[in-house]
C-alpha positions in Angstrom: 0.0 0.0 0.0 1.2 3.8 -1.0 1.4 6.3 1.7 -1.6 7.9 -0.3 -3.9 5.1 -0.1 -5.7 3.5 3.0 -8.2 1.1 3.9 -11.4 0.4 6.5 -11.8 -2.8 8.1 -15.2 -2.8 8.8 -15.0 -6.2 11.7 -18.8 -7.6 12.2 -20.5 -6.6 8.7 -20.8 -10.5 8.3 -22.9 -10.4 11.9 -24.6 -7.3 10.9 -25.5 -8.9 7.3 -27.1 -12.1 8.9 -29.0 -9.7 11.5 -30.6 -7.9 8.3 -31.4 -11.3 6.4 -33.3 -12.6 9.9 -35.0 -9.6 10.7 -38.2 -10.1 8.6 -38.4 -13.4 10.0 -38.1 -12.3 13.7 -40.5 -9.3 12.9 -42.9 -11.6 11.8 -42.6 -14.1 15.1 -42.3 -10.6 17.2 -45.7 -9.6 15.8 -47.5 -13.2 16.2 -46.4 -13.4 20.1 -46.6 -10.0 21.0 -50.3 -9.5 19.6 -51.5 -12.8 21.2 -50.4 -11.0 24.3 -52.8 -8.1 23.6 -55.5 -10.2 22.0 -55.7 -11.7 25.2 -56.1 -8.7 27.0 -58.9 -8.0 24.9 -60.8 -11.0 25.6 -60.0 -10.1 29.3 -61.9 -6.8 29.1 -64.3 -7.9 26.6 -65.7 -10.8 29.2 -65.3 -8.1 32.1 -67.3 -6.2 30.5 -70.1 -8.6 28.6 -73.6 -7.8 29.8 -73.9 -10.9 32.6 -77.4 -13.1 32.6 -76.4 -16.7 33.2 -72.7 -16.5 32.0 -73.2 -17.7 28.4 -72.0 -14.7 26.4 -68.6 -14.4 29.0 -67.9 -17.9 28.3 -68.8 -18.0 24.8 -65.8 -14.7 24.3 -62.6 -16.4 23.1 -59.4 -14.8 20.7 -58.0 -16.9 18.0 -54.0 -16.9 17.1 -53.0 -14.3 16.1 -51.3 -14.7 12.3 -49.4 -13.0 9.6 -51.8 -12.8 6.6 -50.1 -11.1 3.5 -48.6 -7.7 4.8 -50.9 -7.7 7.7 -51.2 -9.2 11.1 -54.9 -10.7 11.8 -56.4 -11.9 14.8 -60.0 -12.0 15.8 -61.7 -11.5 19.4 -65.3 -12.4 19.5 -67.7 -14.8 20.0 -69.8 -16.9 17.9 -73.2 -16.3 20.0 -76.0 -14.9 17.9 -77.0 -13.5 21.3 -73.6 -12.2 21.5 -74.5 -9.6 18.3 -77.4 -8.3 19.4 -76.5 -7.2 23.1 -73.2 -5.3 21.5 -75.3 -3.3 18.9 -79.3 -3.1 20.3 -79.2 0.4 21.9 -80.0 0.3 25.5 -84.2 0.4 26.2 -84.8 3.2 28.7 -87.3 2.6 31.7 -87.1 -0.4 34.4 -88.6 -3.3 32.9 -89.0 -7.2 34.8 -87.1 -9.9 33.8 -89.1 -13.5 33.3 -87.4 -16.2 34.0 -88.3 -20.3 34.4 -92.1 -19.3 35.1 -91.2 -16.2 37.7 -90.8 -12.6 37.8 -88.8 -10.5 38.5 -89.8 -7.3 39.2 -87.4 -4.0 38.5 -84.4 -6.3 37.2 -83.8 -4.0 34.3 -83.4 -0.6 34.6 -82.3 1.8 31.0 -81.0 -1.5 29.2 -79.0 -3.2 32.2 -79.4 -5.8 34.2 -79.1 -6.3 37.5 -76.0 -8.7 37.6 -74.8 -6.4 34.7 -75.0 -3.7 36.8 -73.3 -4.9 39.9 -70.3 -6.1 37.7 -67.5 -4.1 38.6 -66.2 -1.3 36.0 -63.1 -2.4 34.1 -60.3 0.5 33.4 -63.0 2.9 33.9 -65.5 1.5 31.4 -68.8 0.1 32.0 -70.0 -3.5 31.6 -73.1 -3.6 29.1 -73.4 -2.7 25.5 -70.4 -2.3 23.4 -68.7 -4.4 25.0 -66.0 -5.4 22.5 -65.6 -1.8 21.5 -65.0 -0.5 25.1 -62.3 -3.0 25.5 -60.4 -1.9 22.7 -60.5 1.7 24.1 -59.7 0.1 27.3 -56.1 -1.5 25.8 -55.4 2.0 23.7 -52.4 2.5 25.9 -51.5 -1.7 25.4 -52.0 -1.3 22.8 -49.1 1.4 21.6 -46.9 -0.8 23.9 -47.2 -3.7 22.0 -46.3 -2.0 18.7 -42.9 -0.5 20.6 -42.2 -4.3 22.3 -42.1 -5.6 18.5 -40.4 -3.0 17.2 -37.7 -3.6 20.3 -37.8 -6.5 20.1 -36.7 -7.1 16.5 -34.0 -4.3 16.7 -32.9 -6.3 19.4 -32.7 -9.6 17.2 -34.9 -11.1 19.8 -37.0 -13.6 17.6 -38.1 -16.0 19.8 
């Protein structure tokens, strides 16, 4: 080598390289793992927050893996209770109305919409259990929510695939 020439050894590009060529791969596992996490969490607050009769529509709540479908991360919490529909969307009946039950009555058990097992559920994150259930557990998690998008993006910076 002249005295007007030098050279960079640039030690670790080979580690580096291999860190790239994983990276989609890790992002994709990150993703998978990291919203199943938060899915659950949904389905937490969704069944916290269910209008409560007997217990069906709580039980019936469940969140299915989460997966990578074409450039998009997919993962479902719901439940497959026709019953399950209509107490999310049907707008809440004003007035105090009985509740009929196995042949007896009960007199003042709904009162604008709710229940009265409904109404003595505890709130959860400062929502209210009844209608919009699902939807009020998604603006419960907002904040999770964010999280879980930083946690993956960590994560796979980080080279933590696992």
């Amino acid at each position: 080598m002249s005295n007007d020439e030098f050279s960079i050894k640039w030690d670790g590009l080979d580690q580096l390289i291999a860190k790239f060529d994983r990276m989609e791969t890790d992002l994709k596992k990150n993703l998978v793992a990291e919203y199943m996490k938060y899915g659950l969490l949904v389905e937490e607050g969704a069944k916290a927050l269910a209008p409560h009769d007997n217990g069906d529509l709580e039980a019936s709540i469940t969140t299915d893996k989460a997966s990578i479908k074409g450039e998009s991360v997919e993962m479902a919490v719901g439940s497959n209770s026709k019953y399950a529909l209509r107490r999310h969307e049907e707008p809440y009946r004003k007035g105090t109305f009985p509740k009929y039950d196995n042949g007896s009555k009960f007199p003042d058990f709904y009162v604008d919409g709710r229940g009265q097992i409904t109404r003595s559920k505890q709130n959860w994150r400062g929502q209210i259990p009844g209608r919009k259930y699902l939807h009020n557990a998604i603006n419960a998690t907002d904040k999770e929510y964010h999280e879980t998008n930083e946690r993956v993006l960590h994560r796979t910076l980080e080279g933590d695939g696992s």
